[in-house]
Biotite code that builds the C-alpha atoms (Angstrom):
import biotite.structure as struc

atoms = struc.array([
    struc.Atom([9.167, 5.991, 35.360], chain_id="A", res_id=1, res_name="UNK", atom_name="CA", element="C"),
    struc.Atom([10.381, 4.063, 32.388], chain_id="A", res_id=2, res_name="UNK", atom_name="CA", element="C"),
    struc.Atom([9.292, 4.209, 28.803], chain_id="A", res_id=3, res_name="UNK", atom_name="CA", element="C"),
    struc.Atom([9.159, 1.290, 26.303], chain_id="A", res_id=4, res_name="UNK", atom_name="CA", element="C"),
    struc.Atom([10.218, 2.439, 23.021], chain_id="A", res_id=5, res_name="UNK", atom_name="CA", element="C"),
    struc.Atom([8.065, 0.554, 20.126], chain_id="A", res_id=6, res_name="UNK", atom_name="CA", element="C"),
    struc.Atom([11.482, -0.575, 18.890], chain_id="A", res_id=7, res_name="UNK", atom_name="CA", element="C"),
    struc.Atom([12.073, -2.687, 21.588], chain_id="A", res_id=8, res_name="UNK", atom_name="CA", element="C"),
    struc.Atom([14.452, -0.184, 23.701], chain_id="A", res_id=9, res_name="UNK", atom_name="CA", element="C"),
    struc.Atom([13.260, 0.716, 27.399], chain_id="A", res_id=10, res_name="UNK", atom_name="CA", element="C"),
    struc.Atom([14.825, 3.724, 29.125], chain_id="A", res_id=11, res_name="UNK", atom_name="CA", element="C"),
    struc.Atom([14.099, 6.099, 32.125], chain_id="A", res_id=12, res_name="UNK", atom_name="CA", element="C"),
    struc.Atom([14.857, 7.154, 36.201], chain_id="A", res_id=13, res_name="UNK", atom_name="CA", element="C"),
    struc.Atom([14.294, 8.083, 39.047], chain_id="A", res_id=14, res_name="UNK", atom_name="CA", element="C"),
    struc.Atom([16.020, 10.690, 41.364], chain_id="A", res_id=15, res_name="UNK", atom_name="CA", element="C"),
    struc.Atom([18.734, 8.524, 41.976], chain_id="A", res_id=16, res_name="UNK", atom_name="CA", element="C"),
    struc.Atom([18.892, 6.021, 39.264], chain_id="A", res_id=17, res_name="UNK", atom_name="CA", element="C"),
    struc.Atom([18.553, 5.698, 35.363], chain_id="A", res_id=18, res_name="UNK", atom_name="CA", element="C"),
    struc.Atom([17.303, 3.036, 33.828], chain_id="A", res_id=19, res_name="UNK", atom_name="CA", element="C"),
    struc.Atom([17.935, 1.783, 30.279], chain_id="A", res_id=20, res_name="UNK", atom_name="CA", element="C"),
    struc.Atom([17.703, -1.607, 28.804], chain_id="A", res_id=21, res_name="UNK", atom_name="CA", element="C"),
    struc.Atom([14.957, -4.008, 25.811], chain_id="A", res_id=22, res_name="UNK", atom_name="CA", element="C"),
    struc.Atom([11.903, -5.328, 26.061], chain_id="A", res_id=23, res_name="UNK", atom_name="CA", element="C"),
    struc.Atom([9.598, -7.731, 24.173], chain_id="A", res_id=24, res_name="UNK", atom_name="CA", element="C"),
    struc.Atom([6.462, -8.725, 24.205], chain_id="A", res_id=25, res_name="UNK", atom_name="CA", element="C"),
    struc.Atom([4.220, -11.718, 22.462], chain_id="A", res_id=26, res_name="UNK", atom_name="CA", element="C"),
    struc.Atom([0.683, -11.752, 23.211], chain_id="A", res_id=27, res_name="UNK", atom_name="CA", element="C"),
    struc.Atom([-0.086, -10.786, 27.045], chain_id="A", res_id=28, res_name="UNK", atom_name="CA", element="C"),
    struc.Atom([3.493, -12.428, 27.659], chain_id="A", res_id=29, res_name="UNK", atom_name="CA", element="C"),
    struc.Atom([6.549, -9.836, 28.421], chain_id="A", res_id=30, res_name="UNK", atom_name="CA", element="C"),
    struc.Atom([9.930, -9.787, 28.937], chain_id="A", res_id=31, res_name="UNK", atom_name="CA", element="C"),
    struc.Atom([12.435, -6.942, 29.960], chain_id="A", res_id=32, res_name="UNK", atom_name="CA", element="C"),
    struc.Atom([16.707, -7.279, 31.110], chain_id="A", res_id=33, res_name="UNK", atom_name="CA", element="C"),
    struc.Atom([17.580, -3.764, 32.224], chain_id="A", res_id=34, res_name="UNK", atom_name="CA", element="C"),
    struc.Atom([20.865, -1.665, 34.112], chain_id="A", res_id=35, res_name="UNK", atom_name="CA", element="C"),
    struc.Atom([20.251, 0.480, 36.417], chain_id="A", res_id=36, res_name="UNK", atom_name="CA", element="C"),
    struc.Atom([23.029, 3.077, 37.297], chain_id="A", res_id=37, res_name="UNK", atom_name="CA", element="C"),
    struc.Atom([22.927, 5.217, 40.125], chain_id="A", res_id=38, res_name="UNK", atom_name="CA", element="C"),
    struc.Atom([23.604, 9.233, 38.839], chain_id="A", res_id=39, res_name="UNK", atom_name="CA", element="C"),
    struc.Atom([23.158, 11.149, 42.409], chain_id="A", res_id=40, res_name="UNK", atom_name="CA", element="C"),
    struc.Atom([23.671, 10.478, 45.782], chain_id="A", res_id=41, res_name="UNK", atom_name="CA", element="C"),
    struc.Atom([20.952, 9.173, 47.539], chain_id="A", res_id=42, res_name="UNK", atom_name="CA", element="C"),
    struc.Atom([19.574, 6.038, 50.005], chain_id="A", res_id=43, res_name="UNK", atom_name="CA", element="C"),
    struc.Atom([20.430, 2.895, 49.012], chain_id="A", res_id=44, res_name="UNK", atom_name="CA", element="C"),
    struc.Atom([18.528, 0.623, 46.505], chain_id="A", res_id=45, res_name="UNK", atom_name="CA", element="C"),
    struc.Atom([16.656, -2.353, 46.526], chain_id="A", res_id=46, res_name="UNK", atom_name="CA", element="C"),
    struc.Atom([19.740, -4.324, 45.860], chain_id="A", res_id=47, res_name="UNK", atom_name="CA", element="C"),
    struc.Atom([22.171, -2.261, 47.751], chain_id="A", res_id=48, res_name="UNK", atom_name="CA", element="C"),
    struc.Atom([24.490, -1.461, 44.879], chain_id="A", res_id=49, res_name="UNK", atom_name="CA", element="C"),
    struc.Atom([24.982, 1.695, 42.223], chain_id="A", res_id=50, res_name="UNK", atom_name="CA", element="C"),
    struc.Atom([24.948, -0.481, 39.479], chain_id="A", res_id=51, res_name="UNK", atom_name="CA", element="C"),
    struc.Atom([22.240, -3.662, 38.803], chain_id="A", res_id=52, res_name="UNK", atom_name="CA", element="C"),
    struc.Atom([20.973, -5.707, 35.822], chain_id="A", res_id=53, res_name="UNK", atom_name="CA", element="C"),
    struc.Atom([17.548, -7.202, 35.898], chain_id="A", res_id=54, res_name="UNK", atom_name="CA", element="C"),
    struc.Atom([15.740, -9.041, 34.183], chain_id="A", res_id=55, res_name="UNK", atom_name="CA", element="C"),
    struc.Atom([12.075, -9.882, 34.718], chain_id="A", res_id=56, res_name="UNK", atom_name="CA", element="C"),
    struc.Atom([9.378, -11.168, 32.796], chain_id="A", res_id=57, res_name="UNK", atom_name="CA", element="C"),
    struc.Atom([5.112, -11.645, 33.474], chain_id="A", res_id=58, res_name="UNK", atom_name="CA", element="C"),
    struc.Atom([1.853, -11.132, 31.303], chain_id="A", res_id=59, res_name="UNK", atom_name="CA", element="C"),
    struc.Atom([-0.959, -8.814, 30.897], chain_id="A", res_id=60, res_name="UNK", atom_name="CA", element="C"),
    struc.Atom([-4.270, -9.976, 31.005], chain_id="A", res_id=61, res_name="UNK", atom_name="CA", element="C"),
    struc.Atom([-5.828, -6.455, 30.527], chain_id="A", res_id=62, res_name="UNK", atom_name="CA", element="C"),
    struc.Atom([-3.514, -4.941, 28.843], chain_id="A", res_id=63, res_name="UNK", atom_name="CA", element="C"),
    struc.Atom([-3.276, -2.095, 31.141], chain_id="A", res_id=64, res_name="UNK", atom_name="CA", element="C"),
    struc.Atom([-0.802, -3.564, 33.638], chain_id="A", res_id=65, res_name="UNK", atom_name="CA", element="C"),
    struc.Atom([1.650, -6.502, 33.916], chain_id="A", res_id=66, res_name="UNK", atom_name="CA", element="C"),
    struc.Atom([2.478, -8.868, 36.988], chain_id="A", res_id=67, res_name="UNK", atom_name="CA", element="C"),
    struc.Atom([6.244, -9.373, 36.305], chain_id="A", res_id=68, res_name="UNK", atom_name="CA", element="C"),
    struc.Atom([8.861, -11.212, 38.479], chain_id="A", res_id=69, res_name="UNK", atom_name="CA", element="C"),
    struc.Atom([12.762, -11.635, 37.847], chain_id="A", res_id=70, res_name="UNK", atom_name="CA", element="C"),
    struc.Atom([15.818, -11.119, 39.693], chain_id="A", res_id=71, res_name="UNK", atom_name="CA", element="C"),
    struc.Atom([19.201, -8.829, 39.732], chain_id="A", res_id=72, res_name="UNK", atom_name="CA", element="C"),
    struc.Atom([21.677, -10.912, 37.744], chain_id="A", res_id=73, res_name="UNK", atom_name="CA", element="C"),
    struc.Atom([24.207, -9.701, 40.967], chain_id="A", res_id=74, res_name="UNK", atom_name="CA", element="C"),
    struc.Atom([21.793, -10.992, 43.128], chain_id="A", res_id=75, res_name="UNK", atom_name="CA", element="C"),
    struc.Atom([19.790, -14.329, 41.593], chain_id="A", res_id=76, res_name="UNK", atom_name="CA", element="C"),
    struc.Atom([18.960, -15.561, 44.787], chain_id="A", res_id=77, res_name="UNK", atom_name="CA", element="C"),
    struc.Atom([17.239, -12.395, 45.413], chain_id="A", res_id=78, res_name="UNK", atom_name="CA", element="C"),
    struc.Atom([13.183, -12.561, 44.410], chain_id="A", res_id=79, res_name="UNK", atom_name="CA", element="C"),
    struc.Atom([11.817, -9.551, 42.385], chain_id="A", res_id=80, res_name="UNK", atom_name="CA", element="C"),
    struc.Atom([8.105, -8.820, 41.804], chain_id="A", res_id=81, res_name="UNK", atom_name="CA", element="C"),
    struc.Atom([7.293, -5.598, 39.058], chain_id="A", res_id=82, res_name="UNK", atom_name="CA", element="C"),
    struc.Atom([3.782, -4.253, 38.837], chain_id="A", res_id=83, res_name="UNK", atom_name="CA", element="C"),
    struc.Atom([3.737, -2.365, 35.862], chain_id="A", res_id=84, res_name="UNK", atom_name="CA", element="C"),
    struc.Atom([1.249, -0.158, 34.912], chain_id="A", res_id=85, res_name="UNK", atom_name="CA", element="C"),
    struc.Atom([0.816, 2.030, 31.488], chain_id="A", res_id=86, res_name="UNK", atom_name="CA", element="C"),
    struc.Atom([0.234, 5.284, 31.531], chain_id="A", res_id=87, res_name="UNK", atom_name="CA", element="C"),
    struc.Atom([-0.826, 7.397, 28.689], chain_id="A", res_id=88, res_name="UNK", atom_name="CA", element="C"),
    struc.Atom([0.496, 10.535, 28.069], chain_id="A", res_id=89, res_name="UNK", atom_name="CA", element="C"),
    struc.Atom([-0.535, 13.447, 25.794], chain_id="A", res_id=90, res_name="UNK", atom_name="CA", element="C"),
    struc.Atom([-0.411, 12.335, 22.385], chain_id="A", res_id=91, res_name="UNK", atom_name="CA", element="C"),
])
């Protein structure tokens, strides 16, 4: 889960991993570079290592959900495809 700060910050986790990085967005187009840090022992990630930085980018047509694809700056060869998807929590 990761939440996008209106001031362009990005931050959040898992049970392994937190998450903290910017984001921008321009119309339906987005962009995001994030670290992730592992903070407990657990199975390995995507990338195989405790510590990543990614970077993806995509659009929304709805507004409800962006396609995004980028890559671990550790690992460029290394395809990554995001589906993000808002949710909306009590306000």
């Amino acid at each position: 889960m990761v939440e996008f700060s209106p001031d362009g910050k990005l931050t959040g986790g898992d049970s392994t991993f937190a998450y903290a990085g910017n984001w921008t967005q321009q119309g339906e187009f987005f962009k995001a570079s994030l670290s992730a840090r592992r903070v407990t022992p657990g199975p390995p990630g995507v990338f195989g290592l405790d510590e990543i930085d990614i970077v993806v980018s995509g659009r929304s047509a709805d507004g409800s959900s962006m396609s995004c694809a980028g890559f671990a700056k550790q690992s460029p060869g290394l395809k990554l495809e995001v589906e993000l998807v808002r949710i909306l929590g009590d306000q």
